[in-house]
N, C-alpha and C positions, 0 to 999 in steps of 0.2 A: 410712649407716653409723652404727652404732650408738657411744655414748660406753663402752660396755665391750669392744666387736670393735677400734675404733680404733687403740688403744696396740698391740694386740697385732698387727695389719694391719703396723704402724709397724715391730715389735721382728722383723717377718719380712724387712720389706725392708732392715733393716738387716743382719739377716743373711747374706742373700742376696749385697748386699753386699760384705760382707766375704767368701766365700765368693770370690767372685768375684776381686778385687783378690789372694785367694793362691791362685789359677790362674794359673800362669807363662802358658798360650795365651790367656787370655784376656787379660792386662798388655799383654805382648808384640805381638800383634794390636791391639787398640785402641790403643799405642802407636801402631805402623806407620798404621794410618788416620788416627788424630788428625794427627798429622805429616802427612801426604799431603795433607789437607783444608786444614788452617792454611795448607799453600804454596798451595794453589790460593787461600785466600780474602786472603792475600797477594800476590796477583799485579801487582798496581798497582804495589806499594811495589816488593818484587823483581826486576821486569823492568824495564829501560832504556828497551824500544821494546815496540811493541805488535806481537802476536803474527801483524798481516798488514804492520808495514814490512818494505819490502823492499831491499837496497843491493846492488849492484852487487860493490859493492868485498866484499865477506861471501859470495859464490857459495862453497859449500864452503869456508868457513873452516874451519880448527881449532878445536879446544879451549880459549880465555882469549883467542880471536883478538879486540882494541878491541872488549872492553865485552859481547863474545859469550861467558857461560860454555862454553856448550856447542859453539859455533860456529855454521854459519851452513849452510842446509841446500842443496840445488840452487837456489834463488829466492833465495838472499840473506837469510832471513829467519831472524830469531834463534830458536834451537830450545829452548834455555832459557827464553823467554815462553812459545813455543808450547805449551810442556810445559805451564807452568804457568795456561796458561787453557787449558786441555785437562782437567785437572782439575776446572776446575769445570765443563767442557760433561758427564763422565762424571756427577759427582754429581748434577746435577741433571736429567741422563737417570736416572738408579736412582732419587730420589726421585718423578720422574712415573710414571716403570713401575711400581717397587713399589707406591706409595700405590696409587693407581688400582687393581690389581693385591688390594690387601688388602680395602680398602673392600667393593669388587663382591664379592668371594670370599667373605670370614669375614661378612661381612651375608646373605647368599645359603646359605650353607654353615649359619649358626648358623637361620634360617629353615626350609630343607629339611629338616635335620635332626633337627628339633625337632617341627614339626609335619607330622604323614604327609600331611596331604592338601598341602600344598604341595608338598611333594617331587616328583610328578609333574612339575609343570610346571617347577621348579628343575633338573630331571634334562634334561627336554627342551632347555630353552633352552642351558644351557652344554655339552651335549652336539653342538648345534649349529654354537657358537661352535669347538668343539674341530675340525669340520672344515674351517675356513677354513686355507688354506695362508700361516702368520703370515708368511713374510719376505718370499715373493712379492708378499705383499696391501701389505705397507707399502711394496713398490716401486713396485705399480700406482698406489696411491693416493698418491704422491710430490706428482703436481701438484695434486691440490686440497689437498694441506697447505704448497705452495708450501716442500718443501723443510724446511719448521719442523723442526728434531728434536726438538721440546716436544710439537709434535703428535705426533708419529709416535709418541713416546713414549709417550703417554697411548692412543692406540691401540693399541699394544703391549699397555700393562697390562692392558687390554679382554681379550686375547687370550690372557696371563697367568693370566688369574682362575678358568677350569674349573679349573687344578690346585690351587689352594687353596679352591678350592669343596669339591672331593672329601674332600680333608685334613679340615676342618675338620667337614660332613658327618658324616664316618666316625667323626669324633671324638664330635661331638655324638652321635649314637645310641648310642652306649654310655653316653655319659655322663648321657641323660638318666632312664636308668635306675635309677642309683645313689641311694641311701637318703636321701642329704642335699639331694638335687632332692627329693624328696617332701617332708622334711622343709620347704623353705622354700617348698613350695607348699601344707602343709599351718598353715603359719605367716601365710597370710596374703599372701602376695608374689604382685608381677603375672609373667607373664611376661617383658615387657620386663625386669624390674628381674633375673630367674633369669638372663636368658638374657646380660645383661650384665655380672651380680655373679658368677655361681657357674660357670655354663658355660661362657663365654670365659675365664673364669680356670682353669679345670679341663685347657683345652684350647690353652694360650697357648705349650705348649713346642715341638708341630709346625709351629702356624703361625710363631714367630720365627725356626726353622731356615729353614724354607721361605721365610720374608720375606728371609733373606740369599743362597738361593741366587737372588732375586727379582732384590734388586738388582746382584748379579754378569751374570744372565741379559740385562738393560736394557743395563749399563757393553758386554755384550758383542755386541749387536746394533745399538746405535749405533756402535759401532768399526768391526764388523760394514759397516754401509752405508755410512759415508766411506772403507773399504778401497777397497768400489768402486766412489767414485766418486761415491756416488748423494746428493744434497744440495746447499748450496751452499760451495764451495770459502771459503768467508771466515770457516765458522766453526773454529776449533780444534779438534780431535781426536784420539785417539791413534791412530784406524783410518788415518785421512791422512796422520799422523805414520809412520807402519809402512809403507804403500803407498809414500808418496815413498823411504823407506829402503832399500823396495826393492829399488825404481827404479833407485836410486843405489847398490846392493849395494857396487859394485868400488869405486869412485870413495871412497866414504865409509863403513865399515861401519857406524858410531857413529852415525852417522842414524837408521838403526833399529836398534839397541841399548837407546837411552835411552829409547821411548816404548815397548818392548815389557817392556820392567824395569819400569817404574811400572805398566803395566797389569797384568802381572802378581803385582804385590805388591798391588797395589789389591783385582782378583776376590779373590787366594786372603786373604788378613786375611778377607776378608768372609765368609766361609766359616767359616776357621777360629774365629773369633769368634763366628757363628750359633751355632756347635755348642756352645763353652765357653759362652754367657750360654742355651742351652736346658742342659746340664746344670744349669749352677748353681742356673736355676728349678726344674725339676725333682726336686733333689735328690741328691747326691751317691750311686751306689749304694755300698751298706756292703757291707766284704768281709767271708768267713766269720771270724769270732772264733775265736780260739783258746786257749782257758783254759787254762794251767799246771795240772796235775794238782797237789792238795793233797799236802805234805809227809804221809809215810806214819808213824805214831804207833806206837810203842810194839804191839808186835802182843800179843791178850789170849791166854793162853792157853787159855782155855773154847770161845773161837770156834772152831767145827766149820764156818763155814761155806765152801764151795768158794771158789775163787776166781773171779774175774770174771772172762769173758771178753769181754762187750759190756758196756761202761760209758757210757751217754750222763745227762750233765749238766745242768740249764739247756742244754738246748736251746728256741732259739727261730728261727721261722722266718717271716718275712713278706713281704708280695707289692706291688710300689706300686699307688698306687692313681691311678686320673685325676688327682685334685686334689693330686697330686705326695708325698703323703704314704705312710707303710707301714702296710699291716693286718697282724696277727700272723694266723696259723694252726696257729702251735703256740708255746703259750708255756710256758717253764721246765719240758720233761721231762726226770725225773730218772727211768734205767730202769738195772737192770743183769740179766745174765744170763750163767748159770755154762755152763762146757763137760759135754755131755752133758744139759743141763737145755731142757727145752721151756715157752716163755712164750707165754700166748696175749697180743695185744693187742686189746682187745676197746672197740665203740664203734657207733654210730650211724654211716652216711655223713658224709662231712662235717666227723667228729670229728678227724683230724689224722694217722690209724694210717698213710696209706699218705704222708702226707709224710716222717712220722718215720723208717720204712724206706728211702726215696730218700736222706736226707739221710745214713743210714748207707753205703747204698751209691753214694753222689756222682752220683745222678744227679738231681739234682734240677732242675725247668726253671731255662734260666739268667737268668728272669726274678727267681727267689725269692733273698732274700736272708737268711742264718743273721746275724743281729743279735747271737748272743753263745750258746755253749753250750761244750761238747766232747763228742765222742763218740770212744770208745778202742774199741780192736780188740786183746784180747792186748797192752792197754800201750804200744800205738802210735798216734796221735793221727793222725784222719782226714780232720777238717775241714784246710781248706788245702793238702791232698795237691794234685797239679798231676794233669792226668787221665792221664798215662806212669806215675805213681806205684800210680795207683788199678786199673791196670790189671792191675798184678802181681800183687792183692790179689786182684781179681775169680777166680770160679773156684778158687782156692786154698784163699785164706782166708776168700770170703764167699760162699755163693752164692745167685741169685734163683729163685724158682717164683712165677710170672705169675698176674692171675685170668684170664686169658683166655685160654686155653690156643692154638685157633686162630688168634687174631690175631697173639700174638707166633711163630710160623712162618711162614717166608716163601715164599710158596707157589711161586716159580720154582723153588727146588730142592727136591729131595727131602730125607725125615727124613733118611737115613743120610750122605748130604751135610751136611747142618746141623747133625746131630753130630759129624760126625768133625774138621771144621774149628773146634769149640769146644773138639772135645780135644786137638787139637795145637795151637791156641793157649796151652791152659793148661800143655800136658805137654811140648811138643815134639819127641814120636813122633814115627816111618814113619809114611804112610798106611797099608801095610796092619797094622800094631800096631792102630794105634788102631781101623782094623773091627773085628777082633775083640775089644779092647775095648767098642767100641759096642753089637756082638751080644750077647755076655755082659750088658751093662747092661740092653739090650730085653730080654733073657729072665728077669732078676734081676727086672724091674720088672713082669712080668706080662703083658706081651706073649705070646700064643700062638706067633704065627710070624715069631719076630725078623728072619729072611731077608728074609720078604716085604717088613715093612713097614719095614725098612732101604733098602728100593729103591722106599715108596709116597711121591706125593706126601703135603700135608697135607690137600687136599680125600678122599683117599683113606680116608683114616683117620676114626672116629669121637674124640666131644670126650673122651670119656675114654681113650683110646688117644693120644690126644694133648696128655696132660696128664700120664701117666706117660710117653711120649717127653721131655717136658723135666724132671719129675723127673731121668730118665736123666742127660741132659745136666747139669744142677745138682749132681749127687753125683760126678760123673765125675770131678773134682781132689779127692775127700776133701776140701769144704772144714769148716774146724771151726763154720762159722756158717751156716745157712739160714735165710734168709727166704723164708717163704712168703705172697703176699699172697691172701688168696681164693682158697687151692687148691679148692675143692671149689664154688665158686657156680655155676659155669656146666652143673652136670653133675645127674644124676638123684640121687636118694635112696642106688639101689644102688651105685652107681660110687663116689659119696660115700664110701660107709662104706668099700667097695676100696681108695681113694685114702689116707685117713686108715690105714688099719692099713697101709699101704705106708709111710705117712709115718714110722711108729711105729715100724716090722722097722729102716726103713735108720737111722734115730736112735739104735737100740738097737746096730746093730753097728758103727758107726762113730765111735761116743760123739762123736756132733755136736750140738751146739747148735739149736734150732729159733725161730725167733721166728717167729708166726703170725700174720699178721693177719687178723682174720676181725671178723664181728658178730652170728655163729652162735655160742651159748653151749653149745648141743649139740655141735657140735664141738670146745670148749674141754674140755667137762666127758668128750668121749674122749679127747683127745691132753696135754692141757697139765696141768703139776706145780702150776707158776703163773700168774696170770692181774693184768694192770694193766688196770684200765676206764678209757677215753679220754674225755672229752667236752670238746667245744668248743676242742681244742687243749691241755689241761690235763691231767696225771694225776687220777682224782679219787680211783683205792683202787688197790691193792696188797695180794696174800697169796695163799695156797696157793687151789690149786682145792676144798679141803675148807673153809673157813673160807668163802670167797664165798658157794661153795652154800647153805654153813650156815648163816653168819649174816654178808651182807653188812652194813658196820655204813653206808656213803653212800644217800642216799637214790637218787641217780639210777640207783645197780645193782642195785638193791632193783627199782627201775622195770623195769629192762629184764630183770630173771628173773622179774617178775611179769608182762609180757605176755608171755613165750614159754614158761616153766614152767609146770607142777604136781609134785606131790611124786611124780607116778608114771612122771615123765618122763625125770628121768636113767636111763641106762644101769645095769644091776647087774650086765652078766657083766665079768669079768676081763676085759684087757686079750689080745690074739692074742697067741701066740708067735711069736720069731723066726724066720723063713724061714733059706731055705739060706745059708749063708756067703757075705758078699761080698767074699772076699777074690780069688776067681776073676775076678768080674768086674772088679777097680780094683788086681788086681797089677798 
């Protein structure tokens, strides 16, 4: 470690840290274990009598019965020592099992992982180990470990280790892909030194969870075999503690009460605990931001311009990353877009267009996390909406057109089935209202024989036949907002231009809103008034579709009308006229 990485190594773990200490489950829990451990490694001090004397006079005692907290169990023997050197028989069964259990696994796993040609044989071997039958095998092999449950334990962990082999593995090949592995292998570093500095640290959040359900799985399989029986009677345990209780169910129920209380607080802390110190490393996930819309000023009177009806903010949106950190993917767009008005968003793959639209329509994966924006709907604030919320929205007030027209149809039921249940979710019609509804929408849309293909599957139909089937579907609630992501990519030139002057008739009689996402500028420079160029998660221009064409003033739109233009390439006929009324089809 370097003298300028160290402080800052320092100022993480101190964070974390802290981090940590204001997580109520994780105080809480580690409280609980700390206390449970201090009694076991108090046990001397705290118990009277050792946890195999035995009296006579103490056969099922009670409770405070001379000198017995807990009493005295069928042998006589104080169950308040036993407890407490029971404790330490479980802890240090979970540290033989885990250790053992880690070592084999995250060395083996960080190995396989890392380099392909070993992986063969790392697959083979624990793949192996995976078919030994574990509890059976440590019953059989009892006598040549003479009973030891140190041994057994460490054999266990053996046995243990495919499942954090796999973990760790699956972790590493992702991770060794990532930019900052090359970087410190382009910097000079051995592998050992990656695979220890960068990659186990990258990959340290499944293996700690998993190291705690390790040592709960230990605590539970040594209880496990003194339940029955199998070992030697002298050592302490909670599994014998349980068994004799019983045993003795009638007679005494509090005999096994109090060994099945501790073992239970025991596994689950350990658990819980796993899980709160792997958040913590991992990082807290950030919930979506919700910006206070700025105080509205003084309105100008010269401003003609419409009002908003998609207003997105500082939006930002990023995704974690291996090494517990977030990468943006879209940082601070600032978009707005009037009712009746059509935006193209225009961009490279990659560029952020089809996040930015998810995150207006809340579906975004629930990996991605919005770091800080707002985005408004008609003045009502999206982000944060709960998905019951979002759902009243859908369809009404926003609706989607897919790039993959086939894919999102599902091809068990039929179109006319697929529609009519997206209309009475959004409308709450009869079924047969909403048929005819759906027919009228097929026939509005271009469809030749709405009948038929209201009763075709989707393998039935061609991709452009089934790209205005969910047009259909998208305009059926009148909503004031469409997004369309890559309406036209998947379809031929002709269909293309079909699709877009459809897009344009229903836009026009519905005075809906369109936001387009595409990376075709041929299709912007037919449908869209306005156009924002994307790159790299960033707005980078803004303005009329006459002004881009004419004089993009950023260099990278300049770039991308200069590999897909010439001056003789936009379109010069007028825009199609409105089709027939769709008031028919969407009373």
């Amino acid at each position: 470690m370097t003298a300028a990485t160290a402080p800052a190594t320092a100022v993480r773990r101190r964070s974390a840290f802290r981090r940590l200490l204001r997580d109520p489950q994780a105080v809480v829990t580690a409280g609980v274990l700390l206390i449970i451990v201090v009694l076991g490694l108090l046990a001397p001090v705290l118990a009277s009598h050792s946890p195999d004397h035995a009296s006579l006079d103490h056969i099922d005692a009670g409770v405070g019965t001379d000198g017995y907290p807990l009493g005295g169990d069928r042998s006589g023997r104080d169950i308040w020592a036993r407890l407490l050197h029971s404790i330490n028989t479980s802890t240090v069964s979970a540290l033989i099992g885990s250790s053992i259990a880690l070592v084999i696994g995250v060395t083996a796993g960080l190995v396989g992982g890392y380099y392909d040609r070993a992986r063969s044989i790392t697959e083979w071997v624990f793949s192996l180990v995976m078919t030994f039958p574990g509890l059976l095998l440590l019953i059989v092999l009892m006598p040549l470990t003479g009973g030891d449950f140190r041994v057994t334990m460490a054999i266990f962990g053996v046995l243990l280790s495919p499942g954090i082999y796999r973990i760790v593995r699956n972790q590493v090949v992702g991770v060794k892909k990532e930019l900052f592995v090359d970087a410190a292998r382009v910097s000079g570093l051995g592998d050992r030194r990656i695979l220890a500095r960068h990659v186990l640290f990258a990959v340290r959040g499944p293996v700690i969870i998993a190291a705690a359900f390790l040592c709960g799985s230990s605590i539970g399989v040594q209880s496990g075999l003194a339940f029955l029986g199998v070992g030697p009677a002298t050592v302490p345990s909670f599994g014998a503690m349980i068994s004799e209780g019983f045993h003795n169910l009638y007679v005494s129920p509090l005999q096994f009460v109090w060994p099945s209380l501790v073992l239970g607080a025991l596994t689950s802390c350990l658990v819980l605990f796993g899980n709160a110190l792997r958040d913590t490393l991992e990082g807290a996930k950030r919930k979506p931001a919700k910006i206070a819309a700025p105080k509205a000023g003084p309105a100008s009177p010269a401003s003609t311009a419409p009002p908003a009806l998609l207003t997105v903010e500082d939006l930002t949106i990023a995704y974690p990353t291996p090494s517990g950190g977030l990468k943006e993917v879209v940082s601070g767009v600032n978009l707005t877009l009037a009712a009746g008005e059509t935006l193209g968003l225009v961009g490279e793959s990659g560029s952020g267009k089809t996040q930015t639209a998810f995150a207006a329509l809340g579906v975004l994966p629930s990996e991605a996390v919005v770091t800080r924006g707002s985005i408004r709907l008609d003045g009502r604030e999206l982000l944060g909406l709960s998905e019951r919320e979002l759902r009243k929205l859908r369809g009404k007030a926003i609706a989607y057109v897919p790039q993959e027209p086939m894919s999102n149809l599902d091809a068990s039921f039929t179109v006319g089935a697929q529609l009519v249940e997206g209309l009475r979710a959004v409308s709450g019609i009869s079924r047969g209202e909403a048929k005819e509804r759906v027919l009228a929408l097929l026939e509005r849309v271009g469809i030749p024989d709405p009948q038929r293909t209201f009763g075709c599957y989707p393998h039935q139909i061609s991709g452009g036949m089934a790209q205005r089937v969910l047009i259909a579907g998208a305009v059926a609630g009148r909503p004031k907002l469409l997004i369309a992501d890559e309406p036209t990519t998947a379809l031929d030139v002709t269909v293309q231009a079909e699709i877009l002057d459809l897009l344009r008739d229903l836009q026009e009689e519905l005075d809906m809103a369109v936001l387009l996402v595409t990376h075709d500028f041929g299709v912007v420079a037919d449908v869209c008034a306005r156009v924002a160029v994307m790159r790299t998660g960033e707005i980078v221009e803004t303005g009329t579709a006459e002004k881009i064409f004419g004089g993009a003033e950023h260099d990278y739109t300049r770039m991308l009308l200069d590999s897909i233009l010439d001056e003789n390439t936009v379109r010069t006929d007028p825009p199609a006229t409105a089709g027939r009324a769709f008031g028919k089809a969407t009373a």
